[in-house]
C-alpha positions in Angstrom: 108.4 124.5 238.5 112.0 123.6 238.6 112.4 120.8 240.8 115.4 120.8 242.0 115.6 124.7 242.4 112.7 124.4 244.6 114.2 121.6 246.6 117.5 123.3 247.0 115.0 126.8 248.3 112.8 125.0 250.5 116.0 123.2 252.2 117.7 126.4 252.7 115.1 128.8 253.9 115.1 130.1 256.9 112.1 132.2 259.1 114.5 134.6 260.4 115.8 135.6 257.5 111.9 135.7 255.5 111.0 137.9 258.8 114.0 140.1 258.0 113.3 140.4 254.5 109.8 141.5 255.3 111.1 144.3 257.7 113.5 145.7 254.9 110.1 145.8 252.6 108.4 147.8 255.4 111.1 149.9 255.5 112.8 150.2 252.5 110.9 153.5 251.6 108.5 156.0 254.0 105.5 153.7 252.8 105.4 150.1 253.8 103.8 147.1 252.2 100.6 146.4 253.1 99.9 143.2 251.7 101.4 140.3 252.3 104.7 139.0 250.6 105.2 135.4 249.7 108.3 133.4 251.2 108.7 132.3 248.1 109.6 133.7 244.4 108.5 131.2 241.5 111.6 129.6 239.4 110.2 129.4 235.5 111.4 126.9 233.3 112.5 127.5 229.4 109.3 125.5 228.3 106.6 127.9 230.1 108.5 130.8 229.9 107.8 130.1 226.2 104.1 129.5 226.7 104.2 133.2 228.4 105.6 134.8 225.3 103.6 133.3 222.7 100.2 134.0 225.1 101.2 137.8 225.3 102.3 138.3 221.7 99.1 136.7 220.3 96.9 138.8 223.1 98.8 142.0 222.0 98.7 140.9 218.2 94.5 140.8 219.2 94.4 144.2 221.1 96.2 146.0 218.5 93.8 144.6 215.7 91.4 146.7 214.0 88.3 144.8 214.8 89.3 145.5 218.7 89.2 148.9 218.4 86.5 149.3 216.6 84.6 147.0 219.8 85.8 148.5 222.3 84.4 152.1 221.8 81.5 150.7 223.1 83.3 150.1 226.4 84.0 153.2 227.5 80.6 155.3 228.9 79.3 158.2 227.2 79.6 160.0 230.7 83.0 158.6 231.2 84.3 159.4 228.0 87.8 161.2 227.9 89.0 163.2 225.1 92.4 163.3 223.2 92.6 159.4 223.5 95.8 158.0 222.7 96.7 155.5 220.1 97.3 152.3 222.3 97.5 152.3 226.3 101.1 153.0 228.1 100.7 150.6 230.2 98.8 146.9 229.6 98.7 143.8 232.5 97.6 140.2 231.3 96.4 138.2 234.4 97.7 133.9 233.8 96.6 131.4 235.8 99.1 128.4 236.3 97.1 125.3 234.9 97.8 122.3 233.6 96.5 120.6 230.1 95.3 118.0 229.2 98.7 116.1 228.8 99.8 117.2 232.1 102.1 120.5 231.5 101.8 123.9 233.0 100.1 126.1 230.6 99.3 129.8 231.5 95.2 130.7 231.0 94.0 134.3 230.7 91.8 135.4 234.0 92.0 139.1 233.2 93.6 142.0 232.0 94.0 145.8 232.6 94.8 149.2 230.3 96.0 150.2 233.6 99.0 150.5 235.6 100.3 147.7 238.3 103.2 147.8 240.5 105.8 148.9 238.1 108.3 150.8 240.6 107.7 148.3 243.6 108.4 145.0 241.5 111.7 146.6 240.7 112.5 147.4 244.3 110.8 144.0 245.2 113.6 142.3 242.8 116.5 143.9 244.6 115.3 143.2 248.0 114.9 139.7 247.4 118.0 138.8 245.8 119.4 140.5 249.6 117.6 138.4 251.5 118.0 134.9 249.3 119.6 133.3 246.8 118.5 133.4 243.4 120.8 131.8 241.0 122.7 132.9 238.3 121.3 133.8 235.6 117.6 134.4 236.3 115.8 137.2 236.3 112.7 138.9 237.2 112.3 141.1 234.0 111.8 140.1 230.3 113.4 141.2 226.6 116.7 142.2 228.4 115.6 145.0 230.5 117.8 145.0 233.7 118.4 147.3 236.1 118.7 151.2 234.2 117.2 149.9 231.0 114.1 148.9 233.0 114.1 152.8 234.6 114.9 154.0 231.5 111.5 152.7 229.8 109.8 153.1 232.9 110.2 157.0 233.1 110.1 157.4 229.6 106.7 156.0 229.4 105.5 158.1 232.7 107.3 161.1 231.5 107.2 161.5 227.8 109.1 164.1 227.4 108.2 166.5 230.4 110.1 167.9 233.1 108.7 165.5 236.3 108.0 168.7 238.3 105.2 168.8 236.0 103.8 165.5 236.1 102.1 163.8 238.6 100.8 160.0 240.0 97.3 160.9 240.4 95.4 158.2 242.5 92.3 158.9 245.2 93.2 159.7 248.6 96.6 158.0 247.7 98.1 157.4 251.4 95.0 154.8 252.4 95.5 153.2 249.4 97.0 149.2 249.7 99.1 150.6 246.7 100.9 153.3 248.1 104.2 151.7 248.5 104.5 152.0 244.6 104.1 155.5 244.7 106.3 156.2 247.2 108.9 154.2 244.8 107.4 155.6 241.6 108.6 159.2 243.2 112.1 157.7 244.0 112.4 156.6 240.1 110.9 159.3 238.4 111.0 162.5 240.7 107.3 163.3 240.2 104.8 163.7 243.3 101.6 161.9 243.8 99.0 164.1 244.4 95.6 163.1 245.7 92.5 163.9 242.9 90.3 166.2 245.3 94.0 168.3 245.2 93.9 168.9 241.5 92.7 172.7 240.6 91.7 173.4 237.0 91.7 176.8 235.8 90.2 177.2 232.0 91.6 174.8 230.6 94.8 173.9 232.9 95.8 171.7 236.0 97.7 172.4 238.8 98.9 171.4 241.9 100.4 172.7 245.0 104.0 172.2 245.8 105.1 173.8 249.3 102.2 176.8 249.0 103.2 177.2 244.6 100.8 176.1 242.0 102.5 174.0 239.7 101.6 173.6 236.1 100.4 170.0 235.4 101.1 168.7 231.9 101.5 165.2 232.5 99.1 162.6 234.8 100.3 159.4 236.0 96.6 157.9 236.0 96.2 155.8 238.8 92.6 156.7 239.6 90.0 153.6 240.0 86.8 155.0 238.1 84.9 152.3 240.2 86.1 154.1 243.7 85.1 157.5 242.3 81.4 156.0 242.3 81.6 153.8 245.3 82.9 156.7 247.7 81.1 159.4 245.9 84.4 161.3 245.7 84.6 164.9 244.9 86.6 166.8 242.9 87.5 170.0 240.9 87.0 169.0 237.1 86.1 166.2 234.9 87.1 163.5 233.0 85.1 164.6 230.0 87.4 168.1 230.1 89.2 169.2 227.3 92.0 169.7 228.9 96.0 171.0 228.0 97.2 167.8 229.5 98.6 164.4 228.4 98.0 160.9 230.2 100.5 158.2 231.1 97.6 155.9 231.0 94.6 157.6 229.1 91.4 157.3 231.2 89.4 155.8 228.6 91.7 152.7 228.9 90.8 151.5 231.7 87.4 150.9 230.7 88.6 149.6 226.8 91.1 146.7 228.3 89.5 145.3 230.8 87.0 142.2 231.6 85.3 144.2 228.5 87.8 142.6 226.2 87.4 138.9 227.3 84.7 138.1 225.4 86.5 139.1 222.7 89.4 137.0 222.8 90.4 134.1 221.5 93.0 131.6 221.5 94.5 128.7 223.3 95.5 130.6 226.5 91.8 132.3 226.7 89.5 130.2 228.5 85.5 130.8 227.0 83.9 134.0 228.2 80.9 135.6 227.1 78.6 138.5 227.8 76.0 137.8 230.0 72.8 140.1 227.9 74.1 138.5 224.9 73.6 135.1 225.4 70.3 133.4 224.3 70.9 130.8 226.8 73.1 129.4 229.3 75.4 127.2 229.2 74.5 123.7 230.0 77.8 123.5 232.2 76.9 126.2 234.6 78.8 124.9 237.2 81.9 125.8 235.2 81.7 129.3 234.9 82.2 132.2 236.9 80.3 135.4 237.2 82.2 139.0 237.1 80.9 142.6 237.1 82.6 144.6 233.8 84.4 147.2 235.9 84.9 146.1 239.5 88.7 146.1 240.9 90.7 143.5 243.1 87.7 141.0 242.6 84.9 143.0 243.9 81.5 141.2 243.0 82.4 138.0 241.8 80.2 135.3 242.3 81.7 131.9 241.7 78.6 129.6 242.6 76.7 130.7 239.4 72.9 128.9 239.5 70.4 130.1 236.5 68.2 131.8 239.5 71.5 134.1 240.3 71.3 135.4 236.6 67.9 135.3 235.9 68.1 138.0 239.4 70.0 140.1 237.6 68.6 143.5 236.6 71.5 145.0 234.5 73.1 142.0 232.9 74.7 144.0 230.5 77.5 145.0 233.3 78.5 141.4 233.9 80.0 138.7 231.9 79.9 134.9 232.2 83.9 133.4 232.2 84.9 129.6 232.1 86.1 128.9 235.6 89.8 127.7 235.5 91.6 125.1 237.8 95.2 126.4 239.0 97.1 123.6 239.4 99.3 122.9 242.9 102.2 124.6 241.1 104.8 125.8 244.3 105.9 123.5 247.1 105.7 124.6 250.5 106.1 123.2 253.6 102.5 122.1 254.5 100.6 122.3 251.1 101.4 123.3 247.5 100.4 126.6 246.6 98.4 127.5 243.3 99.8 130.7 241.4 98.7 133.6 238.7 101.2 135.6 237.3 100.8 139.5 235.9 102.9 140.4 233.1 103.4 143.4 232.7 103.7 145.7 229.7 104.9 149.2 229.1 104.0 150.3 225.7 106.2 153.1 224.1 106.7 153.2 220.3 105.6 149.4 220.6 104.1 147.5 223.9 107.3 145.3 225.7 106.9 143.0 227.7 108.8 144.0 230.8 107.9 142.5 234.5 105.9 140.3 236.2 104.5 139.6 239.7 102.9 136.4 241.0 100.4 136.0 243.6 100.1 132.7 245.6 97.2 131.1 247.4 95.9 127.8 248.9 92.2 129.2 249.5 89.1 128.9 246.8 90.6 132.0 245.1 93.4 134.3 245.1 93.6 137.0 248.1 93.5 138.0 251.5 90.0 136.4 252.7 91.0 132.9 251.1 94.0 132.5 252.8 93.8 133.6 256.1 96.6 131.8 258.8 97.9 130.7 255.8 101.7 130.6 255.0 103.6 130.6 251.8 101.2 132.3 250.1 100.5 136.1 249.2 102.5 138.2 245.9 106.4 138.0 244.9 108.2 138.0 241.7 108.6 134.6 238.9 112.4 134.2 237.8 113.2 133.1 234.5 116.9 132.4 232.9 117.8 135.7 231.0 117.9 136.6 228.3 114.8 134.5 226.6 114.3 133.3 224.3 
């Protein structure tokens, strides 16, 4: 997005030293990545880095509103329903794509968002490992409001930990080392000394949780949720309590946020940045401009179920049409150069929310395909995730 960064990166990349980059990535910690890394950061400029900030302070001034609360209980189901549900989510992820208006600038659009956690510990691994490998310029950066380096940790395992000893929290997650994930846990142990420990693992006893650490039960007081309510149902997984416990244990990422900030909220929002969405039992009719809209399931993960071909026989097919909603289809714009084709981009930013939500990170994920991920862009190069770099401190 900065010319004449790009041009001065493109001229002086080199494969060897990509193919090196991705070897210290697969080695850097006893997980490796298993997804594929860009060759590429993104270079922000002021203007859209300002377009970022004001689309994430008017989507948090929205999801701290009343009125959003009060919709959202609805989002959560009865037999999901957690107790002890705290105030506001710990962690919050706001899916942009990179479009362009009608006058011709880059302007981010809102494609989803999670109550969930992302790759918090790998992006800030991810930023180091880069800046070994290439040359980012002087004064950019990969995080947001000044957090660099220890202040970023500092948040970071103040928001996982509260106030706990970390032998007594944990990063729950589902069978976590098959998961494409599991090179952020592996980090998230390094930053905040707490183990992940698979679900099935987890013993309850009246009202407490444990785990076992080399043949001891350790107290849990603490979860670092990374469980995927979706996979629970899809692989019929088993384990030793519920949800719906009332349980002596606080969340880093309280279950019923998942469900409350999720494709749930879209229809909801509102606002330059939000493209039109609606729920798909609620409308009377369809749109006239089918064609332009997508079709998502409420609570699938990593694009599961989306049908982008929407015709009024697909929806009139649908039995439960109350699990889907109807979103205006968004056109990424050819945002990054590369050396074949220009690659389109949608970038996470990510939030950690202490005594107030901050914006904090980001990641970016590339493609050339009809849509983001693996299946659109196979033999493809240049595309895949990586960090955006903006000149810090902004504003």
């Amino acid at each position: 997005m900065i010319p004449e960064l790009r041009k001065k990166y493109n001229s002086s990349f080199k494969q060897e030293v990509y193919e090196n980059f991705i070897r210290d990535l697969e080695t850097f910690t006893y997980y490796p990545i298993d997804f594929r890394v860009s060759e590429t950061p993104l270079f922000l400029t002021d203007e859209f880095t300002k377009k970022l900030y004001e689309a994430s302070e008017d989507l948090l001034y929205q999801l701290n509103s009343e009125d959003f609360k009060r919709k959202s209980e609805n989002a959560v189901p009865k037999e999901l329903k957690a107790p002890n549900e705290s105030p506001h989510p710990h962690f919050l992820c706001l899916d942009f794509a990179i479009t362009k208006d009608d006058s011709g600038d880059f302007t981010p659009k809102l494609i989803e968002l999670q109550g969930f956690p992302s790759l918090f510990s790998y992006q800030y691994y991810l930023d180091k490992i880069v800046r070994r490998h290439f040359e980012i310029p002087d004064g950019f950066s990969s995080f947001f409001n000044g957090l660099e380096g220890e202040n970023y940790i500092e948040l970071l395992r103040k928001v996982i930990l509260g106030n706990k000893d970390p032998q007594q929290v944990i990063l729950m997650e589902i069978d976590p080392p098959h998961q494409k994930t599991r090179v952020d846990f592996a980090c998230t142990e390094e930053l905040t000394g707490i183990k992940t420990v698979n679900l099935s693992d987890v013993i309850k006893r009246g009202k407490k949780l444990f785990y076992n650490n080399n043949g001891k039960e350790i107290p849990i007081e603490r979860i670092y949720n990374r469980v995927i309510f979706d996979e629970i149902q899809r692989k019929n997984f088993k384990f030793n309590f519920s949800f719906t416990d009332e349980l002596d244990v606080e969340w880093a990422g309280h279950p019923n946020w998942f469900f409350k900030i999720s494709k749930y909220s879209l229809p909801s929002l509102k606002g330059k940045y939000v493209p039109r969405c609606y729920f798909l039992n609620e409308l009377e009719k369809y749109p006239d401009d089918l064609d332009k809209f997508v079709l998502k399931p409420l609570f699938s993960f990593a694009g599961l179920g989306v049908e982008v071909d929407v015709t009024k026989d697909k929806l009139d097919n649908i039995s439960d049409k109350s699990n889907y909603i109807l979103q205006e289809k968004v056109e990424y714009a050819p945002v990054i150069e590369t050396p074949d084709e220009y690659a389109k981009v949608e970038i996470r930013l990510m939030i950690l929310w202490d005594e107030k939500p901050i914006l904090a990170t980001n990641l970016i994920r590339t493609s050339k395909g009809k849509m983001m991920g693996v299946d659109f862009n196979k033999n493809k190069t240049w595309v895949g995730s990586n960090l955006a770099y903006q000149k810090a401190p902004f504003p």
